[in-house]
C-alpha positions in Angstrom: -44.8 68.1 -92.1 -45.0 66.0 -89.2 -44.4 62.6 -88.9 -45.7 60.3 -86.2 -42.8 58.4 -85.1 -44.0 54.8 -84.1 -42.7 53.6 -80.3 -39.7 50.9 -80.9 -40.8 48.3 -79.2 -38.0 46.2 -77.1 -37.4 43.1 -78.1 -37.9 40.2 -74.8 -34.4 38.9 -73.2 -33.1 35.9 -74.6 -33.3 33.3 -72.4 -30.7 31.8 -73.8 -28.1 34.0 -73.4 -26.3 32.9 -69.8 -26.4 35.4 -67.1 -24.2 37.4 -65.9 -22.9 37.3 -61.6 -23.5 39.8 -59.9 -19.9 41.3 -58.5 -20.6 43.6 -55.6 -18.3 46.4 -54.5 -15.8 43.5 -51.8 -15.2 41.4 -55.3 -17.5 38.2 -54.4 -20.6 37.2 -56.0 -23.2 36.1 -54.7 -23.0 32.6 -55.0 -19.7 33.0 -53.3 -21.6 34.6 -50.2 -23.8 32.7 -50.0 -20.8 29.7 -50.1 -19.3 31.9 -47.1 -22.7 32.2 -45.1 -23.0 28.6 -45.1 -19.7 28.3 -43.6 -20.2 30.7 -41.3 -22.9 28.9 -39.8 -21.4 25.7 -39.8 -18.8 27.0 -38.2 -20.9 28.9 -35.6 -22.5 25.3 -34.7 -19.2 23.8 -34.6 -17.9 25.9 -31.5 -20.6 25.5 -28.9 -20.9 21.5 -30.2 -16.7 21.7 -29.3 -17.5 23.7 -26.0 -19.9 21.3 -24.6 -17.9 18.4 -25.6 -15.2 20.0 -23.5 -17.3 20.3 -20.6 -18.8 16.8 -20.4 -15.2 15.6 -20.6 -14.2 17.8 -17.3 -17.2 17.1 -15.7 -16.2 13.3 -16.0 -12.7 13.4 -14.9 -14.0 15.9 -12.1 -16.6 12.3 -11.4 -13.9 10.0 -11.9 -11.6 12.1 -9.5 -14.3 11.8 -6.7 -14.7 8.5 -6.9 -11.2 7.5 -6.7 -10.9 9.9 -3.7 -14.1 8.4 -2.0 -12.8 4.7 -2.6 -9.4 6.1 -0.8 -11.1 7.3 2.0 -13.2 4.4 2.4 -9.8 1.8 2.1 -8.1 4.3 4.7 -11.2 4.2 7.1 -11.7 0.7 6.6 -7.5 -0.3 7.1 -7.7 2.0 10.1 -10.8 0.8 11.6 -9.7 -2.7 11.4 -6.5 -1.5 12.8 -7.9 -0.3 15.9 -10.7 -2.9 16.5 -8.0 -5.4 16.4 -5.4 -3.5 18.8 -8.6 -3.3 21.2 -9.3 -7.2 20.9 -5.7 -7.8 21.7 -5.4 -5.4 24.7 -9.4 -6.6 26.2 -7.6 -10.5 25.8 -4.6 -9.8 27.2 -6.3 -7.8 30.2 -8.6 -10.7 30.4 -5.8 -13.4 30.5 -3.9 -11.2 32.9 -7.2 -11.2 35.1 -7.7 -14.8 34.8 -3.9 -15.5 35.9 -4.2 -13.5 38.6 -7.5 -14.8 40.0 -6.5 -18.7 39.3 -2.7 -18.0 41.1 -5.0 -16.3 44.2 -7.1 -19.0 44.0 -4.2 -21.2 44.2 -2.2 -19.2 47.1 -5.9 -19.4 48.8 -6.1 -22.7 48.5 -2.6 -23.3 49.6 -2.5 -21.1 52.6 -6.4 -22.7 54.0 -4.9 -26.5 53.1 -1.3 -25.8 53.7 -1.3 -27.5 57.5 -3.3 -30.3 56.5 -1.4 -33.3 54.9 -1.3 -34.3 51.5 -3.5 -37.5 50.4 -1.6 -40.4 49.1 -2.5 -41.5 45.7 -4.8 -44.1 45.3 -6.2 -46.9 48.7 -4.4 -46.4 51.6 -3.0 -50.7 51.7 -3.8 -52.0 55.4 -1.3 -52.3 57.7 0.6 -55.3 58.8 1.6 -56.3 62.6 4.9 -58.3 63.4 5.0 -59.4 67.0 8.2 -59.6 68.9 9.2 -62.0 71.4 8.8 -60.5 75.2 11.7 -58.8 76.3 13.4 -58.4 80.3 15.6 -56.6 81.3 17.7 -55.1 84.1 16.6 -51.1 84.5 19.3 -48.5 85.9 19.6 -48.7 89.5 17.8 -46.6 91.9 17.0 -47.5 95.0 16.8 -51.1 94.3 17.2 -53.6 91.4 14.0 -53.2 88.9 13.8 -55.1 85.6 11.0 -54.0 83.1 9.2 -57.3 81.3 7.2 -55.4 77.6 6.3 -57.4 74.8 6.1 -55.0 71.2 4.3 -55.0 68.0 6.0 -53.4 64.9 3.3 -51.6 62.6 4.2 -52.1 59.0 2.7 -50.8 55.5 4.1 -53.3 53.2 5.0 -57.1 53.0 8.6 -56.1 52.1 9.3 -54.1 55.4 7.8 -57.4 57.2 10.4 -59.9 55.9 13.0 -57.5 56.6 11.9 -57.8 60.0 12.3 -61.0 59.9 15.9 -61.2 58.3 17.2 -58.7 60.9 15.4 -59.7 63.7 19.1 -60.8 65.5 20.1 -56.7 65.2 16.4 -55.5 66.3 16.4 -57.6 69.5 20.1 -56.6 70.5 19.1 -53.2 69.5 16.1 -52.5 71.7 17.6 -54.6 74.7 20.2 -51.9 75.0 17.9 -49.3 74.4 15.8 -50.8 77.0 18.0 -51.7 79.6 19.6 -48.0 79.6 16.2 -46.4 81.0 15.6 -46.0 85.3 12.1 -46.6 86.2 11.7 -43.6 87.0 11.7 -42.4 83.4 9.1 -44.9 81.5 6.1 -44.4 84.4 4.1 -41.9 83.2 1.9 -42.7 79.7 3.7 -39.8 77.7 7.0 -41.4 79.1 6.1 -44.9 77.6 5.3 -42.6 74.3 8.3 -41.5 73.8 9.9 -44.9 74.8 7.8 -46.1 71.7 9.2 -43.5 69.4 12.6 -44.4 71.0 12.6 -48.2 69.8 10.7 -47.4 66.6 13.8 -45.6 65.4 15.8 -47.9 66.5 14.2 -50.9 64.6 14.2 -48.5 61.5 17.9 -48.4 62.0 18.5 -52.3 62.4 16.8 -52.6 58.8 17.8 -51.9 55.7 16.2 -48.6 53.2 14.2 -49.5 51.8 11.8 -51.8 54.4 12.9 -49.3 57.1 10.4 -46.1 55.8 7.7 -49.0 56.0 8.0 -49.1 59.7 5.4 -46.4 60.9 5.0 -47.3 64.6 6.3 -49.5 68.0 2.9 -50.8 70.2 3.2 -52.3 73.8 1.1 -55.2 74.5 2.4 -55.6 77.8 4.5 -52.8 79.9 5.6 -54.2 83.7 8.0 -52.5 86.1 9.5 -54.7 89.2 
């Protein structure tokens, strides 16, 4: 006789009871994969953060390597610049110094050879000149034909007081002095007027001579007021 069997019914999990990991065929669980996934992706986000750090540091010593070779180049343009500027200035001022040497020592030679015959100024107001007249001289000429005696009367031309008081102290050795110049000419000799010229420059001299340096430079000239030939 049959019997119905009734279906066992299961009884519900216990809730209770802890559960059990999961162990999969490589030995982890999977809270330890899940642990190594993490990891994985942290360390998949640490690489390209690493990378670019990497690059942003080349990139700035690659900047920092320009710069210093741009600030070279400008120091060495600059230096080199200033070098030759300033070997230019020296060359233009020396060419112009040469230039203005030149053109002042032509100027000078110009001057020189255009004024050269004409006489020098004297410093300062020429002083006006002082006359001493001498007593009238006679005397016997060099014979000729006949006996002739030549009567002149002279006036010394003088630049200074000093030469005119020496003319005065050696008046004794003037007179003697032009007496024998005088009485050593014929009249033949002191008729023309470039004759009595250089009679003039004769007894000029030979005043200067009778005085004493330095009155005698004073004495610039020998005038005849009076000139006669018997």
């Amino acid at each position: 006789m049959a019997t119905n069997a009734s279906p066992k019914q299961e009884s519900p999990p216990d809730k209770s009871a802890p559960k059990l990991a999961t162990v999969k065929p490589d030995g982890k669980t999977g809270d330890a994969r899940k642990a190594d996934a993490k990891a994985d992706a942290k360390g998949g986000d640490a690489q390209p953060k690493t990378g670019s750090r990497s690059k942003r540091k080349l990139v700035l010593v690659l900047v920092l390597l320009l710069v210093v070779a741009a600030a070279s180049g400008g120091a060495w343009y600059f230096t080199q610049h200033s070098a030759e500027a300033k070997a230019g200035e020296e060359t233009e001022s020396g060419t112009q110094e040469q230039a203005g040497s030149q053109e002042q020592g032509g100027t000078q030679e110009q001057a020189e050879s255009e004024g050269g015959d004409q006489p020098k100024a004297k410093a300062g107001p020429q002083k006006p000149p002082l006359f001493v007249n001498l007593d009238p001289f006679t005397v016997n000429l060099q014979r000729e034909e006949n006996d002739q005696f030549l009567q002149t009367t002279l006036v010394l031309r003088t630049s200074g007081t000093a030469a005119q008081e020496a003319i005065k102290l050696y008046m004794p050795v003037i007179r003697s002095n032009v007496l024998l110049l005088l009485s050593s000419k014929r009249a033949s000799e002191i008729r023309s007027a470039e004759e009595k010229q250089k009679l003039a420059a004769e007894i000029a001299e030979a005043v200067r001579k009778s005085v004493a340096a330095p009155a005698a430079e004073d004495i610039s000239g020998v005038f005849f007021t009076s000139f006669l030939v018997q």
